[in-house]
KOLDODO-311353 format. One line per field, with one value per residue: residue in one letter; residue number from 1; x, y, z of N, C-alpha, C in turn. Coordinates in nm, 3 decimals. Atoms other than C-alpha are relative to their C-alpha. Last residue first. Layout:
<recs>
code	[A | ...]
pos	[NUM | ...]
n.east	[X | ...]
n.north	[Y | ...]
n.up	[Z | ...]
ca.east	[X | ...]
ca.north	[Y | ...]
ca.up	[Z | ...]
c.east	[X | ...]
c.north	[Y | ...]
c.up	[Z | ...]
</recs>
This chain:
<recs>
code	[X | X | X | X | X | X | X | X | X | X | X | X | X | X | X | X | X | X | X | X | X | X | X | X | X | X | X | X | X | X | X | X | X | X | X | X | X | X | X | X | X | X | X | X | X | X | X | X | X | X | X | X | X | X | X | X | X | X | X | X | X | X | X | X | X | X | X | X | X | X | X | X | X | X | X | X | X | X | X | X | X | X | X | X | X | X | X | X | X | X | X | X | X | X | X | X | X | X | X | X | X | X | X | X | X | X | X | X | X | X | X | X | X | X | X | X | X | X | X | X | X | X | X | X | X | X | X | X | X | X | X | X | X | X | X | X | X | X | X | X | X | X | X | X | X | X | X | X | X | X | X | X | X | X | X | X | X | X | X | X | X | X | X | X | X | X | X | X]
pos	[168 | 167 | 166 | 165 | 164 | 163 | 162 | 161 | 160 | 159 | 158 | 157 | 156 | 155 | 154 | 153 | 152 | 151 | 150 | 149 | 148 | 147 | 146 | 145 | 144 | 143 | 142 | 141 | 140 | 139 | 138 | 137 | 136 | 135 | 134 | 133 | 132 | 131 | 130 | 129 | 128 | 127 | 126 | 125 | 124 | 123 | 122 | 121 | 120 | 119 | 118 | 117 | 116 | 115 | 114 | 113 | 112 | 111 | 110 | 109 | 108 | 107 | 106 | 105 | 104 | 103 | 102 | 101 | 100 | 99 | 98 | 97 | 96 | 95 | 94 | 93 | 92 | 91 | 90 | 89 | 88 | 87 | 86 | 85 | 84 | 83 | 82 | 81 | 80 | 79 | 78 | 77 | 76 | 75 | 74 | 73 | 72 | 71 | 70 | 69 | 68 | 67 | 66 | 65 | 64 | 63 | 62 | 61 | 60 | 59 | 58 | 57 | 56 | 55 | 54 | 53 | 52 | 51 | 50 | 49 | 48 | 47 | 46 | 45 | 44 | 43 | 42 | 41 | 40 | 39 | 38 | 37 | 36 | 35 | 34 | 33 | 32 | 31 | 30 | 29 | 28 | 27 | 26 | 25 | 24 | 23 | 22 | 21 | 20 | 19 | 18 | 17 | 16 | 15 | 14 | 13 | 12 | 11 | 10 | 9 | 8 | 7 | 6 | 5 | 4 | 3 | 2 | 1]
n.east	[0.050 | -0.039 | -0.087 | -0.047 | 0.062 | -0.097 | 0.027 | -0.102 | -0.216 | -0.024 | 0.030 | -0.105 | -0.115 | 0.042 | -0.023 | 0.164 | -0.031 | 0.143 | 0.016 | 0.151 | 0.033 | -0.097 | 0.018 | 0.060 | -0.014 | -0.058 | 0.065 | 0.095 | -0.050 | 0.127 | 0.098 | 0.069 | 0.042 | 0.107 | 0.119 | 0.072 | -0.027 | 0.091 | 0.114 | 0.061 | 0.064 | 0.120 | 0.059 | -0.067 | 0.136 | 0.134 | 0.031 | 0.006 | 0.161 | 0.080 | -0.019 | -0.110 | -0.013 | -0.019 | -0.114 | -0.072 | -0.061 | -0.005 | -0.106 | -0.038 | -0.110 | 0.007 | -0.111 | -0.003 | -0.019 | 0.086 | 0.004 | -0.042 | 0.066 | -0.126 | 0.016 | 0.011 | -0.001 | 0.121 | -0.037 | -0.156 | -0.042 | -0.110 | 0.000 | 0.099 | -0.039 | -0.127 | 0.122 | 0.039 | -0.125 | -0.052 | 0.090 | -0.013 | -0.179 | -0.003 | 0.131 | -0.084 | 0.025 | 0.163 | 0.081 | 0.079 | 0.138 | 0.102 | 0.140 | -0.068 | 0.069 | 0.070 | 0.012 | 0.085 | 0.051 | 0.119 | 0.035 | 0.121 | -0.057 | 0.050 | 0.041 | -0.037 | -0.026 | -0.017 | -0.047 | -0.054 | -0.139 | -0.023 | -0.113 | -0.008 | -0.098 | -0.006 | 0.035 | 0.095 | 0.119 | 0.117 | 0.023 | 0.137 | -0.002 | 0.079 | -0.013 | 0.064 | 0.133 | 0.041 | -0.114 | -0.026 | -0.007 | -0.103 | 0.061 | -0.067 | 0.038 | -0.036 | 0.140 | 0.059 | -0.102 | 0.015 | 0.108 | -0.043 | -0.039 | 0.101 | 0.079 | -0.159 | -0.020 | 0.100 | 0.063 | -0.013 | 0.000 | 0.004 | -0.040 | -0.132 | -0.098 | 0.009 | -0.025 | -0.143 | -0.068 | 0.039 | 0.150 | 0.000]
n.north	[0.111 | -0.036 | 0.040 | 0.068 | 0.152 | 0.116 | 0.117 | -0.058 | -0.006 | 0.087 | 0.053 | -0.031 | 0.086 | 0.146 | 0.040 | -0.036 | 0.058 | -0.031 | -0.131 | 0.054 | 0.046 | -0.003 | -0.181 | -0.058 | 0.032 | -0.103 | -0.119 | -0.006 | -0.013 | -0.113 | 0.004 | 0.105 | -0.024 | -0.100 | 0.061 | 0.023 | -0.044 | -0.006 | 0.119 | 0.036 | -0.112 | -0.070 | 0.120 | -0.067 | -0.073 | 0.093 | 0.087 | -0.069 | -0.028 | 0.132 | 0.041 | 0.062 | 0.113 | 0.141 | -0.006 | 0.100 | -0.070 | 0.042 | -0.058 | 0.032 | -0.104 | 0.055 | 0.074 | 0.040 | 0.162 | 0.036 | 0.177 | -0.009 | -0.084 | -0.053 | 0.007 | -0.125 | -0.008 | -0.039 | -0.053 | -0.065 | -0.034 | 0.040 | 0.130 | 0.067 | 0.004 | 0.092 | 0.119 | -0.041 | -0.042 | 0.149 | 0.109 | -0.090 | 0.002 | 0.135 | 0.000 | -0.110 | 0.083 | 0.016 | -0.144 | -0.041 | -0.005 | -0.135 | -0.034 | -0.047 | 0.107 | -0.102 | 0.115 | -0.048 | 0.145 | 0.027 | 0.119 | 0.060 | 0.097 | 0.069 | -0.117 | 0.007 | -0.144 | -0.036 | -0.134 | -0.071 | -0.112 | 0.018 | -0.069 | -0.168 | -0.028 | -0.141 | -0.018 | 0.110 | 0.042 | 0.023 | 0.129 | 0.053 | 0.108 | 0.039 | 0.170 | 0.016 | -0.014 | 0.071 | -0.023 | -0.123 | -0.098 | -0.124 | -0.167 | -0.139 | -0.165 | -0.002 | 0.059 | 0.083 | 0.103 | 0.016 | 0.088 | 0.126 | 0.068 | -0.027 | 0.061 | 0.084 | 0.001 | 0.124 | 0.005 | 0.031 | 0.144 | 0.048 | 0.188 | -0.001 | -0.059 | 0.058 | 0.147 | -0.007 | 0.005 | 0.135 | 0.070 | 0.058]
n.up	[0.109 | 0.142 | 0.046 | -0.065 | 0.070 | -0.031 | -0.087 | -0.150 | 0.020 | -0.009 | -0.094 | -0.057 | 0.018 | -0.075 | -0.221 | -0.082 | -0.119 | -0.045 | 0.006 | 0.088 | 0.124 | 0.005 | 0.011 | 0.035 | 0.109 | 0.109 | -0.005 | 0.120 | 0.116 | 0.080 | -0.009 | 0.129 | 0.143 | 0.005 | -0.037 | 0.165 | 0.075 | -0.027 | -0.045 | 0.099 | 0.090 | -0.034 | 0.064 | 0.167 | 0.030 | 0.019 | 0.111 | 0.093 | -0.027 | 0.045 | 0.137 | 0.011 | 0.065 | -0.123 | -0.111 | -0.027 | -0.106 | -0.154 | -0.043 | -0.185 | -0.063 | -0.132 | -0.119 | -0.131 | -0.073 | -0.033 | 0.047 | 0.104 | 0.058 | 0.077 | 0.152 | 0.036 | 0.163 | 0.064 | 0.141 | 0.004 | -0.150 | -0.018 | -0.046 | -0.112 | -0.107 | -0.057 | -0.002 | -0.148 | -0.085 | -0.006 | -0.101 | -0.170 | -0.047 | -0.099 | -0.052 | -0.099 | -0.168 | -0.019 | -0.028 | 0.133 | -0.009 | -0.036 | 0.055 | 0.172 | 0.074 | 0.081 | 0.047 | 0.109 | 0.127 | 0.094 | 0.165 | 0.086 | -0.016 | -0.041 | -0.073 | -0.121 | -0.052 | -0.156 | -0.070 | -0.120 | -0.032 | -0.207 | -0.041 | -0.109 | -0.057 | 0.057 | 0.116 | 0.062 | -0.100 | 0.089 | -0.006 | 0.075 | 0.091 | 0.095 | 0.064 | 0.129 | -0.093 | -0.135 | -0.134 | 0.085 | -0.116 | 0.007 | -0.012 | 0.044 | 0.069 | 0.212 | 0.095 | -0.046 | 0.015 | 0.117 | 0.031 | -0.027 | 0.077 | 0.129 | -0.052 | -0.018 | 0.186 | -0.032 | 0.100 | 0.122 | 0.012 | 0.122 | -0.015 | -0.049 | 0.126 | 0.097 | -0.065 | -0.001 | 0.117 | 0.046 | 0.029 | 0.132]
ca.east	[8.088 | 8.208 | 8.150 | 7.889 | 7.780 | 7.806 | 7.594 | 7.721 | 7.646 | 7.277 | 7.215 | 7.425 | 7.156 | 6.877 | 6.989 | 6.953 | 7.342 | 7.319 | 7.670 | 7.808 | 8.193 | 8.356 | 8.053 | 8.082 | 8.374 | 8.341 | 8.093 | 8.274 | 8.587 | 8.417 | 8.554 | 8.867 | 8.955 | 8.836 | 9.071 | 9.303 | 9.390 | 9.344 | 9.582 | 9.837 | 9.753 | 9.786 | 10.141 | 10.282 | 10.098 | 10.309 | 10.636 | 10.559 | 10.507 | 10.868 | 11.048 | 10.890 | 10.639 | 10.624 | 10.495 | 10.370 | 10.033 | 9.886 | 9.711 | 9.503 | 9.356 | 9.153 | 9.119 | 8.894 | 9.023 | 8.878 | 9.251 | 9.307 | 9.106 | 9.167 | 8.823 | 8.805 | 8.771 | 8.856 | 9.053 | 8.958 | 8.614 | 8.427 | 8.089 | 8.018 | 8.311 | 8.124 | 7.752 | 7.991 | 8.162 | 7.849 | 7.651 | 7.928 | 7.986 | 7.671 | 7.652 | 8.021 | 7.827 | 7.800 | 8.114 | 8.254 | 8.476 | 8.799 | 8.991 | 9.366 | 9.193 | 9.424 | 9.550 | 9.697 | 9.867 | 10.033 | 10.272 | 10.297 | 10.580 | 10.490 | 10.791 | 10.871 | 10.613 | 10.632 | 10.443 | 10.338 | 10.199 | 9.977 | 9.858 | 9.595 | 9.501 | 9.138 | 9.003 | 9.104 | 9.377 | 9.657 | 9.945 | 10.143 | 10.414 | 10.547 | 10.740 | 10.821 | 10.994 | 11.342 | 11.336 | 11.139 | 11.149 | 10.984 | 10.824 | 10.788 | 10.624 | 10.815 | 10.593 | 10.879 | 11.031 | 10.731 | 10.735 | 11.113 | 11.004 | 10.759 | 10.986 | 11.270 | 10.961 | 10.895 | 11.196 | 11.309 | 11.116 | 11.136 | 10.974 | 11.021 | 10.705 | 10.490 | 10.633 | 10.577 | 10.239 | 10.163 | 10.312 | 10.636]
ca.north	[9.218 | 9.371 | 9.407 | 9.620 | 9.954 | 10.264 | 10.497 | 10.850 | 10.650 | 10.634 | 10.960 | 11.072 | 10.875 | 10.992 | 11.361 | 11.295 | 11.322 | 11.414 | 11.485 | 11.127 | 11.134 | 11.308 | 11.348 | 10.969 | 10.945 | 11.147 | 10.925 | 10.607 | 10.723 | 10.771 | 10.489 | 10.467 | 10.795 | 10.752 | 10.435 | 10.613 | 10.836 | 10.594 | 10.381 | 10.646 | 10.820 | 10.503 | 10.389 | 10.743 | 10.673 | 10.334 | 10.530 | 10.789 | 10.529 | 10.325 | 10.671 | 10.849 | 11.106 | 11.371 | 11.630 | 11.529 | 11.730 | 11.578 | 11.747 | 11.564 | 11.668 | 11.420 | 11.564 | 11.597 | 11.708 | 12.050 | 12.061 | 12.444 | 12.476 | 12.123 | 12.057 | 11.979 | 11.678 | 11.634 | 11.521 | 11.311 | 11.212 | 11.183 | 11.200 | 11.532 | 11.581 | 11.390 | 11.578 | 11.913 | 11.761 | 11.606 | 11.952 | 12.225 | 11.960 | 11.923 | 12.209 | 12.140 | 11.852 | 12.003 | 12.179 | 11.760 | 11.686 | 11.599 | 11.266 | 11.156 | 11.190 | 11.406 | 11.255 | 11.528 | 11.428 | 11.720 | 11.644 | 11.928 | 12.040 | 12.332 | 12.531 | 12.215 | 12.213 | 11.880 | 11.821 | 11.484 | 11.452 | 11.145 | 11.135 | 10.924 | 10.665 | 10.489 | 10.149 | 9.943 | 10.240 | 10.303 | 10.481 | 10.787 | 10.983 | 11.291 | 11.370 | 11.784 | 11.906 | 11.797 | 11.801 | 11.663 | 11.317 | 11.129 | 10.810 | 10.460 | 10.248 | 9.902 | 9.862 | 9.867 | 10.132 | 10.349 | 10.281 | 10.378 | 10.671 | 10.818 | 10.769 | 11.007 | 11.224 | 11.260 | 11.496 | 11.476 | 11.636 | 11.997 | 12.109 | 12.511 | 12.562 | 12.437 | 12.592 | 12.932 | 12.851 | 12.771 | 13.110 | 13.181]
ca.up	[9.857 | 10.168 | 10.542 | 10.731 | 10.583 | 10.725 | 10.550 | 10.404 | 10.008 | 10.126 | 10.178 | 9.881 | 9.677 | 9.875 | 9.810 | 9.401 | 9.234 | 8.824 | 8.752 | 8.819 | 8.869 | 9.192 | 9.380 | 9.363 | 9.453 | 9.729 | 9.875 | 9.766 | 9.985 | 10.310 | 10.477 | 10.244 | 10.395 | 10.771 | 10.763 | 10.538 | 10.869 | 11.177 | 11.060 | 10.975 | 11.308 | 11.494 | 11.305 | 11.419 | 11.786 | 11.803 | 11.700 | 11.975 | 12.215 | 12.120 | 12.116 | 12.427 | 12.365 | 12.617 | 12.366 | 11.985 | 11.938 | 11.685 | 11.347 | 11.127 | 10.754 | 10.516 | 10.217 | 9.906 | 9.558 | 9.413 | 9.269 | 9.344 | 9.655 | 9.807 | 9.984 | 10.342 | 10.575 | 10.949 | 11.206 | 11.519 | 11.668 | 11.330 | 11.279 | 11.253 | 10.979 | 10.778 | 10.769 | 10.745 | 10.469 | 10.294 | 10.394 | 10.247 | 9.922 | 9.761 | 9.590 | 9.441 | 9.290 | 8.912 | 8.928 | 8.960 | 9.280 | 9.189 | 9.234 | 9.361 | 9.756 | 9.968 | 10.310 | 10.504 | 10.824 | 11.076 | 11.317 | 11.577 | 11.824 | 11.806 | 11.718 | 11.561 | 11.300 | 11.145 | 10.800 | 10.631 | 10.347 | 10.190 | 9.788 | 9.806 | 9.505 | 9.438 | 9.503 | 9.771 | 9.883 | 9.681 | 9.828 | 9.708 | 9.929 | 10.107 | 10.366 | 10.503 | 10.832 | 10.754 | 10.382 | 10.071 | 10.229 | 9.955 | 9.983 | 9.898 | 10.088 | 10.160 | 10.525 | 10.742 | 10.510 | 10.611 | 10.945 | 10.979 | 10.795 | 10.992 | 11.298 | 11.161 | 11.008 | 11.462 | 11.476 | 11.828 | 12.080 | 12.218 | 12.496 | 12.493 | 12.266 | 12.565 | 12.811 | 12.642 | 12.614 | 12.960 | 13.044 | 13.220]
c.east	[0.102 | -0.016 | 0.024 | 0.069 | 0.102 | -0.040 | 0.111 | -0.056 | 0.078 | 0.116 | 0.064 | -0.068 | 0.163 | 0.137 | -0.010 | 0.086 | -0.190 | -0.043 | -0.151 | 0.001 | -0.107 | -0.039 | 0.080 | -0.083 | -0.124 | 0.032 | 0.061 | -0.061 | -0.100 | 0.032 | -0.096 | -0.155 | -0.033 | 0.008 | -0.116 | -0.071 | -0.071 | -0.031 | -0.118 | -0.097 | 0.029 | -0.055 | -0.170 | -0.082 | 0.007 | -0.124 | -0.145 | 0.026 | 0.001 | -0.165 | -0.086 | 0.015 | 0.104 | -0.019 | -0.043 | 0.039 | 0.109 | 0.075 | 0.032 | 0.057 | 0.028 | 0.149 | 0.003 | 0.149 | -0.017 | 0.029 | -0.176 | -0.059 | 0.031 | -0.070 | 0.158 | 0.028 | 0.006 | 0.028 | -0.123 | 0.020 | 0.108 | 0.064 | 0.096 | 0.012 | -0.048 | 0.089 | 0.163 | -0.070 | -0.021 | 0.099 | 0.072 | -0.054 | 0.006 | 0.088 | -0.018 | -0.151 | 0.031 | -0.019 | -0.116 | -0.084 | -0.094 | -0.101 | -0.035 | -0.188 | 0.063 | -0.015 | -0.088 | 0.011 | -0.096 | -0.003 | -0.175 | 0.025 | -0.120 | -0.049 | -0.139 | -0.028 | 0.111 | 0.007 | 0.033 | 0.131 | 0.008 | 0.116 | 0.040 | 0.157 | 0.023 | 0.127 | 0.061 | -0.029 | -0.045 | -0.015 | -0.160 | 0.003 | -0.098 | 0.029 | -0.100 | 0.017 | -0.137 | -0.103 | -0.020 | 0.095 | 0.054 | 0.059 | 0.159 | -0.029 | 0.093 | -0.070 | 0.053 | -0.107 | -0.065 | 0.094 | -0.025 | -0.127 | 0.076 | 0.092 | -0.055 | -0.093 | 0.104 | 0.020 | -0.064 | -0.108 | 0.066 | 0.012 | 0.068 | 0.049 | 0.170 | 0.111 | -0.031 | 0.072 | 0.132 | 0.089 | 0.012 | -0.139]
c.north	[-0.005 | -0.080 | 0.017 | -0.121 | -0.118 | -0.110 | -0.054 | -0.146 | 0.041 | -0.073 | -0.133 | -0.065 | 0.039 | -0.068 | -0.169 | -0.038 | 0.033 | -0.072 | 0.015 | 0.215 | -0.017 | -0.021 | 0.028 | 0.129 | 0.021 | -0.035 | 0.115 | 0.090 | 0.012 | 0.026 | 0.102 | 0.018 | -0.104 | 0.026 | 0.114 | -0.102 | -0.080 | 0.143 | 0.076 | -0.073 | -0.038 | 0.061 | 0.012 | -0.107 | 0.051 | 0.139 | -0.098 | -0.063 | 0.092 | 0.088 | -0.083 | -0.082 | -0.081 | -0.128 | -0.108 | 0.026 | -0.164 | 0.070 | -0.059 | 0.054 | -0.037 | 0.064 | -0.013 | -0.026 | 0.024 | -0.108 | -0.034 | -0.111 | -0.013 | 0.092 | 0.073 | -0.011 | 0.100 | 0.001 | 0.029 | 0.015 | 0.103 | 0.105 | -0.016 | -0.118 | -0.006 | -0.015 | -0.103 | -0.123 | -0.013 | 0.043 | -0.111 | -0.107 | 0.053 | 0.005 | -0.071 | 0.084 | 0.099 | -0.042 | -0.015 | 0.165 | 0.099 | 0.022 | 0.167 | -0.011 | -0.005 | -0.123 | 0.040 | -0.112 | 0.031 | -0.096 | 0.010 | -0.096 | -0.127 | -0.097 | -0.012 | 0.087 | -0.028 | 0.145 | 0.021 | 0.126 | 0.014 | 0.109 | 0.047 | 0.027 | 0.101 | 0.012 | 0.151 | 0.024 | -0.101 | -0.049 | -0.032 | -0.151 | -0.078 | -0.137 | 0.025 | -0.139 | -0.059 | 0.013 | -0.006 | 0.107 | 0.141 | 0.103 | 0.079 | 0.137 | 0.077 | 0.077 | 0.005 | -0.080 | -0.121 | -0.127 | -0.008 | -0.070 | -0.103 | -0.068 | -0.078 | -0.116 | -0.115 | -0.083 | -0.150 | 0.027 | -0.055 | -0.141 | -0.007 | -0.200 | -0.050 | -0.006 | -0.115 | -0.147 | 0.010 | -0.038 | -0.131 | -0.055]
c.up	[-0.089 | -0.109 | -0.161 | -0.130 | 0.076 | -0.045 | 0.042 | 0.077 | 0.100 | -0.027 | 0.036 | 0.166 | 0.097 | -0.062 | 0.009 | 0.103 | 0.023 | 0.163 | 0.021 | 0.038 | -0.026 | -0.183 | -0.130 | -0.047 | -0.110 | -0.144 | -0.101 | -0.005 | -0.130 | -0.153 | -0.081 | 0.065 | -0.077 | -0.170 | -0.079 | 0.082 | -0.112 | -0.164 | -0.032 | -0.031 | -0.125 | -0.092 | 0.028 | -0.023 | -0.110 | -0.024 | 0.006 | -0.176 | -0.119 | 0.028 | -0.030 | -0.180 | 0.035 | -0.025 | 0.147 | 0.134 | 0.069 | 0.021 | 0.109 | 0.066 | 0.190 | 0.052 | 0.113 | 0.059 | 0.190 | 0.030 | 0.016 | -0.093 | -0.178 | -0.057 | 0.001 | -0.116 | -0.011 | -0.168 | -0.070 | -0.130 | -0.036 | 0.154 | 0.068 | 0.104 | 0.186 | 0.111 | 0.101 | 0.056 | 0.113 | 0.095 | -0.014 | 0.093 | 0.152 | 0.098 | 0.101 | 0.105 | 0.034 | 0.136 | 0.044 | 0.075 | -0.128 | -0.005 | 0.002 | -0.061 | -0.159 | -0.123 | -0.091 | -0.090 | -0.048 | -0.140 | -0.070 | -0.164 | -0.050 | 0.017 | 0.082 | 0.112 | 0.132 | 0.031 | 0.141 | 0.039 | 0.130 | -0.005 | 0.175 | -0.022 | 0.098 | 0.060 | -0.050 | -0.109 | -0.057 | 0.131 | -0.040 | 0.058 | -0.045 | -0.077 | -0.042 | -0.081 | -0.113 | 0.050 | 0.153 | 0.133 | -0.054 | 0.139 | -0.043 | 0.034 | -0.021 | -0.034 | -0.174 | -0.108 | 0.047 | -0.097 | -0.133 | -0.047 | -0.013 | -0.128 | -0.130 | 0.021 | 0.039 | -0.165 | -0.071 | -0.137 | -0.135 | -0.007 | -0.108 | 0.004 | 0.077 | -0.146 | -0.072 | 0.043 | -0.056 | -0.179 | -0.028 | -0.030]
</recs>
């Protein structure tokens, strides 16, 4: 039996059962559009995300898509291959990508759920939303800005991928 076969043969509860104890917890509304498929809107500091979660059971994968409510102006779309690629650089886990239809940014995750127990697999559900609109409020003004000025100079996107230290 291959690796991969052994893999696919674990199965683990359906993690959405989890996903929406924490949600409740926290009074977010959502949608559970059916058993492998949640959706639901939360405001960030300044802007809204539409949030989806997707289970594959077959591999036993929770994916988290965190899609900016904005679209990136024709006039930036130039901009876009290097800020991405610049972004996803940085980052350890997940990545960005452009909605094709919407031109809206998103923040895309996939885990690998096997050999979770209940209480660990509910603390790495609360994790990956954590660590999720972290990375999207962190980089939020960047795309926002792509999002609404139509005349961008490099130095200004330079200085919009900074980290910056607390908050005025």
């Amino acid at each position: 039996m291959s690796a991969a076969t052994q893999i696919t043969e674990e199965k683990i509860p359906n993690p959405l059962d989890h996903v929406e104890d924490i949600l409740d917890q926290n009074h977010w509304a959502y949608s559970r559009m059916d058993d492998n498929k949640l959706a639901l809107c939360l405001s960030g500091k300044t802007t809204e995300y539409e949030i989806l979660f997707l289970w594959d059971k077959n591999y036993n994968a929770l994916q988290f898509l965190c899609q900016y409510d904005m679209s990136i102006s024709a006039q930036n779309m130039g901009h876009l291959p290097k800020i991405i690629s610049d972004i996803n650089t940085s980052l350890w886990m997940g990545h960005f990508e452009l909605e094709n239809l919407t031109n809206a940014p998103i923040f895309r995750y996939t885990s690998l759920l096997h050999g979770n127990k209940d209480q660990t697999l509910s603390e790495l559900l609360e994790r990956l939303i954590d660590i999720g609109l972290t990375q999207c409020e962190r980089y939020q003004h960047v795309f926002h800005l792509l999002a609404e000025n139509s005349n961008i100079e490099p130095n200004m996107l330079s200085l919009a991928m900074m980290d910056v230290a607390g908050e005025s």
